[in-house]
Every structure is written in C-alpha cells, then in structure tokens.
DSSP file (Angstrom, degrees, kcal/mol; ACC not computed):
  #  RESIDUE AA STRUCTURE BP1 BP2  ACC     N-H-->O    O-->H-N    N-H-->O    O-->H-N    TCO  KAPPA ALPHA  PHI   PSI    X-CA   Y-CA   Z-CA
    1    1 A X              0   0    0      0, 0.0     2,-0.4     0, 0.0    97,-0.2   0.000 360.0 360.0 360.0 156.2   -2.3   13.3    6.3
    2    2 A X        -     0   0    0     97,-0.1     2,-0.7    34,-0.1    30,-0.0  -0.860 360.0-128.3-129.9 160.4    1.5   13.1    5.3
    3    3 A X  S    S+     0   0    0     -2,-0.4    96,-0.1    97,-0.2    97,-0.0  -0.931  84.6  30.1-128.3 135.1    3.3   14.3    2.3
    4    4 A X  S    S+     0   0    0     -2,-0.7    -1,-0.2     2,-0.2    95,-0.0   0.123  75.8 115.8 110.6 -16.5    5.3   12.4    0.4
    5    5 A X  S    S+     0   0    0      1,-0.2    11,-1.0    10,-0.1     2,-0.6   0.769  78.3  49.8 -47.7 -36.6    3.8    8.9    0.8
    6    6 A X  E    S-A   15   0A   0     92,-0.2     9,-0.2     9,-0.2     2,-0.2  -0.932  76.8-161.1-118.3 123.0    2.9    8.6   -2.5
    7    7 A X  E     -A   14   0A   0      7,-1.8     7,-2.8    -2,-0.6     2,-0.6  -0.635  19.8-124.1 -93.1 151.0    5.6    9.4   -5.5
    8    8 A X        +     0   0    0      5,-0.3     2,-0.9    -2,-0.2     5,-0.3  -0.811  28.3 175.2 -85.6  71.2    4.9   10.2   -8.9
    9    9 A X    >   -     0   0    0     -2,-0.6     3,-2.9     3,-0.3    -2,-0.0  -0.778  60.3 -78.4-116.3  85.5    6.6    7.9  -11.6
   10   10 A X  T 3  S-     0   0    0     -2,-0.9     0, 0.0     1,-0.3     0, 0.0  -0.262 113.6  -4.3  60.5-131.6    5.3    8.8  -15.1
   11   11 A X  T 3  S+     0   0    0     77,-0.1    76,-0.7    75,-0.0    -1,-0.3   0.508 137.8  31.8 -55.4  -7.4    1.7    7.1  -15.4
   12   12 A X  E <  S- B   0  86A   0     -3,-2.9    -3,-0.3    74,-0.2     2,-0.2  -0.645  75.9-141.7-129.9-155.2    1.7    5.4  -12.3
   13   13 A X  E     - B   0  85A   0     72,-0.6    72,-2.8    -5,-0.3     2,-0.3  -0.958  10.5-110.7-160.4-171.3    3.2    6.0   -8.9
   14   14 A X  E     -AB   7  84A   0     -7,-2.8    -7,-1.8    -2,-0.2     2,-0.3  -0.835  19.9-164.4-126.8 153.1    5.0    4.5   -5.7
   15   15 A X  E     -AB   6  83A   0     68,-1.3    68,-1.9    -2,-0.3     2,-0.5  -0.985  13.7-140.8-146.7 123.1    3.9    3.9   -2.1
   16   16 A X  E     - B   0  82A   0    -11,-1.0    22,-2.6    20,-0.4     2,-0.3  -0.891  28.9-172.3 -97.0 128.5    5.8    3.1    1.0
   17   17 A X  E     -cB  38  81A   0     64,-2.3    64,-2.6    -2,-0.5     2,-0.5  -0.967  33.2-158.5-124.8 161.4    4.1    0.8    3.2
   18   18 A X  E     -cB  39  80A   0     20,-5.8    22,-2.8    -2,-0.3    62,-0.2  -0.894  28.4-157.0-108.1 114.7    4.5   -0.7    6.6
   19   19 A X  E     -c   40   0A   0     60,-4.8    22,-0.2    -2,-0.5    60,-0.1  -0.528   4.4-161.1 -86.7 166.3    2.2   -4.5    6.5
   20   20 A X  E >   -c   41   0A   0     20,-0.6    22,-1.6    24,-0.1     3,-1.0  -0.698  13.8-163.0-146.3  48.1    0.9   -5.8    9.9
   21   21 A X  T 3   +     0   0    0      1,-0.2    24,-0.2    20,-0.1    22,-0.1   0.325  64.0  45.7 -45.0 173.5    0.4   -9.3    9.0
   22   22 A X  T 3  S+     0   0    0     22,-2.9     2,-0.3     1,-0.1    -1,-0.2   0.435  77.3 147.2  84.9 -21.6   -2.0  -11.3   11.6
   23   23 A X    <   -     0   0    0     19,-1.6    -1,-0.1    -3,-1.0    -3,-0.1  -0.663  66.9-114.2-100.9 124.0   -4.8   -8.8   12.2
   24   24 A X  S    S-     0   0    0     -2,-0.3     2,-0.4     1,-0.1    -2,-0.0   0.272  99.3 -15.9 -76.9 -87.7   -8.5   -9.3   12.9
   25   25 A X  S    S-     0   0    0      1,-0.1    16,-0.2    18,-0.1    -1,-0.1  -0.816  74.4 -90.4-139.2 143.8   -8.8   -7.5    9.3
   26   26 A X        +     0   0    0     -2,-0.4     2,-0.3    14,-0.1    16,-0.2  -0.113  56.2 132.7 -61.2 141.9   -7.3   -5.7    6.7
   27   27 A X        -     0   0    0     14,-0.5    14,-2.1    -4,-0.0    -4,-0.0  -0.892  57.5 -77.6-176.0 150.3   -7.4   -2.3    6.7
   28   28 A X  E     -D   40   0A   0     -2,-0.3     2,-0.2    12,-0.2    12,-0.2   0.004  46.1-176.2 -46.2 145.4   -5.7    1.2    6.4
   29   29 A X  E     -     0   0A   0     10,-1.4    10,-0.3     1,-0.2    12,-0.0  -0.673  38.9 -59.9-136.3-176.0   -3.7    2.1    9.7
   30   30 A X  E     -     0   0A   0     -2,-0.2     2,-1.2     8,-0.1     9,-0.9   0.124  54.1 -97.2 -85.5-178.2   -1.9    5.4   10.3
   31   31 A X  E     -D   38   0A   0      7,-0.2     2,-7.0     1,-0.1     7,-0.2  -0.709  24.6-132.1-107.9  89.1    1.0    7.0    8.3
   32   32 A X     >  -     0   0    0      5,-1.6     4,-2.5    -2,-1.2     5,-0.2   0.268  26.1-171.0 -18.2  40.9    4.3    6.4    9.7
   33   33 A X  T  4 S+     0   0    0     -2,-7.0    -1,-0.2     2,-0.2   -30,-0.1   0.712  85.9  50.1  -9.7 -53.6    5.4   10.5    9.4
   34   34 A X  T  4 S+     0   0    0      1,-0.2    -1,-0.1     2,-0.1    -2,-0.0   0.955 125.7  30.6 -64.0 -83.4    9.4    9.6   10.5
   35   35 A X  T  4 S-     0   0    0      1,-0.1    -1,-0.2     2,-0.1    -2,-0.2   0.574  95.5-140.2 -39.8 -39.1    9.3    6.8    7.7
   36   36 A X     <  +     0   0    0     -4,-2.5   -20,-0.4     1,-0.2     2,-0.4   0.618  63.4 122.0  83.4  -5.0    6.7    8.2    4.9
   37   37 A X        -     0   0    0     -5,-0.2    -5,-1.6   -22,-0.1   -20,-0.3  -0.807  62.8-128.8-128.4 133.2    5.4    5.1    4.5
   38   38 A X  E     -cD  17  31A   0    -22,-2.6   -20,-5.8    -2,-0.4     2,-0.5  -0.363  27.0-136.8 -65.2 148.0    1.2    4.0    5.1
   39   39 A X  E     -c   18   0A   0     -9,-0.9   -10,-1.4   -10,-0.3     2,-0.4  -0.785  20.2-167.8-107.0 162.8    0.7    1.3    7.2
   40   40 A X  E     -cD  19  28A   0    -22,-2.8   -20,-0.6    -2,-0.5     2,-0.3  -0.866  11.0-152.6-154.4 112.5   -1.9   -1.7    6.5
   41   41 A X  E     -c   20   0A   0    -14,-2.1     2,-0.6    -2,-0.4   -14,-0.5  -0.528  21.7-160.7 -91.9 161.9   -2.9   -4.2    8.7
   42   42 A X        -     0   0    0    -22,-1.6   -19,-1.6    -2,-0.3     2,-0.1  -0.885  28.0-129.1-138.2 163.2   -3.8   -7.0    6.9
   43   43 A X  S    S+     0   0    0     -2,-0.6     2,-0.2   -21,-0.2    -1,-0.1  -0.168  79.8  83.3 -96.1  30.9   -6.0  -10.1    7.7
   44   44 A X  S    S-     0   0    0    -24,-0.1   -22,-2.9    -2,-0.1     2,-0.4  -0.957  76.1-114.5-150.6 146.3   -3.1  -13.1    6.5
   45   45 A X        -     0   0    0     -2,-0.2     2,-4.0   -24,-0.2     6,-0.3  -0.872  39.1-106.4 -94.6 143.7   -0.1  -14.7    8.1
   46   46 A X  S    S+     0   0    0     -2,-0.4     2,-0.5     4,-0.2    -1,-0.1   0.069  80.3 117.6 -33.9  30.7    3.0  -13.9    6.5
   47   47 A X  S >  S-     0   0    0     -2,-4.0     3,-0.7     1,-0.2    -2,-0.2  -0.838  74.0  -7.1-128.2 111.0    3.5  -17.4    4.8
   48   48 A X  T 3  S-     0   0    0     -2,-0.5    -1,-0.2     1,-0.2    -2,-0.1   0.643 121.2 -58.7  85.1  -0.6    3.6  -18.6    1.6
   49   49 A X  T 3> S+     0   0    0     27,-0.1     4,-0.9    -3,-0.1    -1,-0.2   0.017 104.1 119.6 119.9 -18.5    2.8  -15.4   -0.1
   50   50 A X  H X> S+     0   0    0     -3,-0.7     4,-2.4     1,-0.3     3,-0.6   0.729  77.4  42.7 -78.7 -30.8   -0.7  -14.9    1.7
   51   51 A X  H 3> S+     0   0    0     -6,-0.3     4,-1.3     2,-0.2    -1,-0.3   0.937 111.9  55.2 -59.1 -57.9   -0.3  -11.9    3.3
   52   52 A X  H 3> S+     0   0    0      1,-0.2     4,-1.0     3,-0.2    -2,-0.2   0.806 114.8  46.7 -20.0 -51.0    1.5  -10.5    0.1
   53   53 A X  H <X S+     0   0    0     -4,-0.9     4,-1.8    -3,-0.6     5,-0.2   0.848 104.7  48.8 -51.3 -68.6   -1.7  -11.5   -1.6
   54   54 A X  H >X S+     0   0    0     -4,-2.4     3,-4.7     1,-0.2     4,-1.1   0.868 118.7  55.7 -62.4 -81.0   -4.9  -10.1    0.9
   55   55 A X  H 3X S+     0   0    0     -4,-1.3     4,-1.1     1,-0.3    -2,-0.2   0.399 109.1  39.9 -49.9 -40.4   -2.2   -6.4    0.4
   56   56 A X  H 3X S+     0   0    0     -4,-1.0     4,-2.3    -5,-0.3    -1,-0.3   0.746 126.0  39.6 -82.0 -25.8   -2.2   -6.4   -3.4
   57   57 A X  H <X S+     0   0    0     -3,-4.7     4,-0.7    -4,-1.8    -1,-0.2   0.753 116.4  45.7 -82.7 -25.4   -6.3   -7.4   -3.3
   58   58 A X  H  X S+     0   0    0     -4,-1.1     4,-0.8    -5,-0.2    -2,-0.2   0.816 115.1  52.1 -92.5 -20.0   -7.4   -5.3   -0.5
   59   59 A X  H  X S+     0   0    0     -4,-1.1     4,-1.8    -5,-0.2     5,-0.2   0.875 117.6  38.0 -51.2 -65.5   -5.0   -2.4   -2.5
   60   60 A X  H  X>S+     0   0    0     -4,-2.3     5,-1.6     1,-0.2     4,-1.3   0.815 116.1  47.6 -74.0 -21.9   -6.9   -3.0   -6.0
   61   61 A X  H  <5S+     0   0    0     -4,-0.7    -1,-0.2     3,-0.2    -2,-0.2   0.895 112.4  56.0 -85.2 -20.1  -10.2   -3.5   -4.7
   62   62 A X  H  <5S+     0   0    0     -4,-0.8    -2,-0.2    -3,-0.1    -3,-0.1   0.974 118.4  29.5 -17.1 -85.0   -9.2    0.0   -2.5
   63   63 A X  H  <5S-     0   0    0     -4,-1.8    -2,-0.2     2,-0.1    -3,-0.2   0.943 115.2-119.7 -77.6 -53.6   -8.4    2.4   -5.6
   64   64 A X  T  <5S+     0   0    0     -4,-1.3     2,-0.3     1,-0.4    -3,-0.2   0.636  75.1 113.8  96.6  60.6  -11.2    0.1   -7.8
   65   65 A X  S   <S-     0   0    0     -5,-1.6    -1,-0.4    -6,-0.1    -2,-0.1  -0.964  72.5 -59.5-141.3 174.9   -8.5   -1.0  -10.5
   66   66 A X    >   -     0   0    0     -2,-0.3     3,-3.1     1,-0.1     4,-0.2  -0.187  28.6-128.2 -40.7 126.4   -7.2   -4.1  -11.2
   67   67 A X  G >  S+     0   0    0      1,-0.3     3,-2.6     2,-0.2    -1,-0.1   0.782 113.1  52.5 -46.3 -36.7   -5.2   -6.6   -9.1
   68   68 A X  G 3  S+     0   0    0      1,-0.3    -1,-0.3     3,-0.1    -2,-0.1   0.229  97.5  69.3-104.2  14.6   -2.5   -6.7  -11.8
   69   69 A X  G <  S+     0   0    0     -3,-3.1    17,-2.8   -13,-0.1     2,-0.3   0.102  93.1  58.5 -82.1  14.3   -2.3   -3.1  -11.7
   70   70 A X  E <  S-E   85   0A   0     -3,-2.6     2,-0.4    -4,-0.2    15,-0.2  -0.999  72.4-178.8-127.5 147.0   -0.7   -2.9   -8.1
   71   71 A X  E     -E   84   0A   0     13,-1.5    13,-2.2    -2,-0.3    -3,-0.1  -0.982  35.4-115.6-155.6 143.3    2.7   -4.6   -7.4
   72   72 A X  E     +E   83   0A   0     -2,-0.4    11,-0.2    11,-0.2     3,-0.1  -0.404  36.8 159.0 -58.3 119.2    5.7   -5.6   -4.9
   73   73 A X  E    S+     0   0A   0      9,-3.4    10,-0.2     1,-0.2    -1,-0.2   0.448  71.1  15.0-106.5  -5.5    8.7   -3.8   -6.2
   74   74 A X  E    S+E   82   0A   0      8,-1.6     8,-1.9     4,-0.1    -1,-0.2  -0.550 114.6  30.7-175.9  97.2   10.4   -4.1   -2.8
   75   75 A X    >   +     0   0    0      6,-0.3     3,-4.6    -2,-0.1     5,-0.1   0.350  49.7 154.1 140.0   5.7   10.0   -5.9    0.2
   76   76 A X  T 3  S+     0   0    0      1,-0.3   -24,-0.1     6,-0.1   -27,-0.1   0.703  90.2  31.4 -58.0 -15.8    8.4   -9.2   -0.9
   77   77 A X  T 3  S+     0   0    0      3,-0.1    -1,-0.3   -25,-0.0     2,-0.2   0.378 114.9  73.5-118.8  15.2   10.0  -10.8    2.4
   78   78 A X  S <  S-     0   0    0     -3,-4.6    -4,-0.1     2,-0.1   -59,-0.1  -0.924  77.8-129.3-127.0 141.8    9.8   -7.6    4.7
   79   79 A X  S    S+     0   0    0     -2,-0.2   -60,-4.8     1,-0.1     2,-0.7   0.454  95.9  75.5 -62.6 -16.7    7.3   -5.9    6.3
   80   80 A X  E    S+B   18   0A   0    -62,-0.2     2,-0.3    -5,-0.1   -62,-0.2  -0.968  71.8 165.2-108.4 118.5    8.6   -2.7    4.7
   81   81 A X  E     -B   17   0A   0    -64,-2.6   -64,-2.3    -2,-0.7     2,-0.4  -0.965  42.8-133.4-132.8 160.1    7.6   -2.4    1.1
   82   82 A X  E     -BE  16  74A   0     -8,-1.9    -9,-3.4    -2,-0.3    -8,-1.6  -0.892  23.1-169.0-107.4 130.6    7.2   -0.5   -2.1
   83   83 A X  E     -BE  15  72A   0    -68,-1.9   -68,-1.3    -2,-0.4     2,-0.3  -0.967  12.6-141.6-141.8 127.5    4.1   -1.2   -3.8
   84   84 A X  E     -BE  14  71A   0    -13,-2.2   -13,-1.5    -2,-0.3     2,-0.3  -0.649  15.8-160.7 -90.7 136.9    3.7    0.2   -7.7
   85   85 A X  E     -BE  13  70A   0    -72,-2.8     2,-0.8    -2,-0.3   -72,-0.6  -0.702  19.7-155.8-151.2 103.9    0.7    1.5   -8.6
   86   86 A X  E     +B   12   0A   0    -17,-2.8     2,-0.3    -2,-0.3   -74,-0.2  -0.448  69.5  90.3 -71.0 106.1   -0.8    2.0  -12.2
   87   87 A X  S    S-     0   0    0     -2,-0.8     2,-0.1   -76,-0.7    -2,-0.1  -0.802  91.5 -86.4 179.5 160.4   -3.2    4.7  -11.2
   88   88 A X        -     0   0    0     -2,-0.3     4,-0.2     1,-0.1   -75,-0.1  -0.532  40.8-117.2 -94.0 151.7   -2.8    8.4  -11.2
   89   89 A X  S >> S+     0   0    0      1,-0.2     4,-1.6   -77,-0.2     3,-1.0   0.880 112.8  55.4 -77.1 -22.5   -1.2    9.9   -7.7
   90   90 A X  H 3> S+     0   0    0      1,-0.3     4,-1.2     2,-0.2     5,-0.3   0.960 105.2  55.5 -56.6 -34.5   -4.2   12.0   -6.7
   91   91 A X  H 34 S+     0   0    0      1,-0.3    -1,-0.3     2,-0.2    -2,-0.2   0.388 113.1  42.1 -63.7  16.5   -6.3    8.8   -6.9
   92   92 A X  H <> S+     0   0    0     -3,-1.0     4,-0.8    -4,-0.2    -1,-0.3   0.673 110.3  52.0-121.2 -29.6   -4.2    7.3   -4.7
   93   93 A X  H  <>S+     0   0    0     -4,-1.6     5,-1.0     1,-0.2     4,-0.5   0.713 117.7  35.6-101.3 -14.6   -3.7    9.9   -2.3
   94   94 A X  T  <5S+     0   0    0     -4,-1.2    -1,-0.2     3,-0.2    -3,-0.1   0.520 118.7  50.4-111.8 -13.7   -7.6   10.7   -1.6
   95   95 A X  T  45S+     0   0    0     -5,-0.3    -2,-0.2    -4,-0.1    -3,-0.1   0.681 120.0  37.4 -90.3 -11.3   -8.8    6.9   -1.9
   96   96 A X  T  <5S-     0   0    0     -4,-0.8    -3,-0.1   -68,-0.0    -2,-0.1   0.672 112.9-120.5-110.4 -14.5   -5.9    5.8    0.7
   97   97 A X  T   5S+     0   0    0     -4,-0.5    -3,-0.2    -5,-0.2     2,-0.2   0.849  80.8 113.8  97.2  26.2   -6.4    9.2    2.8
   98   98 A X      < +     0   0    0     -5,-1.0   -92,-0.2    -6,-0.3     2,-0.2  -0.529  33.4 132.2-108.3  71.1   -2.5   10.4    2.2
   99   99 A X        -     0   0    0      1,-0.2   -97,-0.1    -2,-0.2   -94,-0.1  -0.437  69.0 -43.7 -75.8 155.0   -2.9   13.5    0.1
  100  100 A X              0   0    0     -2,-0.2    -1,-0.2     1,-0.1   -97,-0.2   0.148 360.0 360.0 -30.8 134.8   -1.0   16.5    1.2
  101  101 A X              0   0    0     -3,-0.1    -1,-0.1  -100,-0.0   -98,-0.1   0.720 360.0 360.0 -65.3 360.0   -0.6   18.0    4.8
C-alpha cells in the first residue's frame, strides 16, 4: 500500500494515476511508490477520448458513485493524470487498495 496516493481536498479528493491504455482489461495495477501515483490498465486505445472514458467508468463503477462524480483535472492527453474524486478519501483508499503503509 503507498501513502500519499490519495489527497484530501475538502469534500472530495485527488488521485495520481499512471493509465496503460491497450490492455486485455481494465483493472487496478500496482502503485508507482517513486511517483505516488496508482496505475490502471485499461481495456481502450488512447483515441478519441476512449480510453479517458473505460478510466472514468471503470473508476465510478469502482468506488460505486457516479460517473459524473470522478474527473480529469490533469492529463487528458497524457498517460499521467489527476483524477478528482467526489467521494470521501478513506472510501477511496480501501475500495482502490491505497490506504496507508
């Protein structure tokens, strides 16, 4: 488990991730330590938004909230991004498995 992956921003919080576009199927991948940031391979090719897409669906359907509670704040054309997330940071850190070491 790493600490620090997920930051704490009033009611919601923030998440560094590393995407994997291409991959037989989305799914949690290990925690970048150096970086902080979760990795996610995800089951879409980087084109046209779809990869963008499966991460923000396979993310709400994760945590069980709504798609239009997680969002790209940073990265929308990079494989490293910051992903907003209206949910409180312990749900995030025990449904995504990066709670505190």
């Amino acid at each position: 488990m790493a600490k620090g992956v997920v930051k704490e921003r009033g009611s919601s919080c923030i998440i560094a991730v590393d995407v994997v576009p291409g991959a037989k199927k989305t799914e949690l991948g290990k925690v970048n330590l150096w970086r902080g940031a979760l990795q996610v391979k995800i089951a879409a090719q980087p084109r046209e938004g779809e990869a963008n897409d499966e991460l923000v669906r396979f993310l709400a359907e994760r945590l069980s909230i709504p798609k239009d509670s997680v969002r790209i704040t940073k990265g929308g054309t990079s494989r490293h991004k910051s992903i907003s997330i209206s949910a409180p940071k312990e749900k995030v850190e025990r449904l995504l498995g990066v709670g505190k070491c």
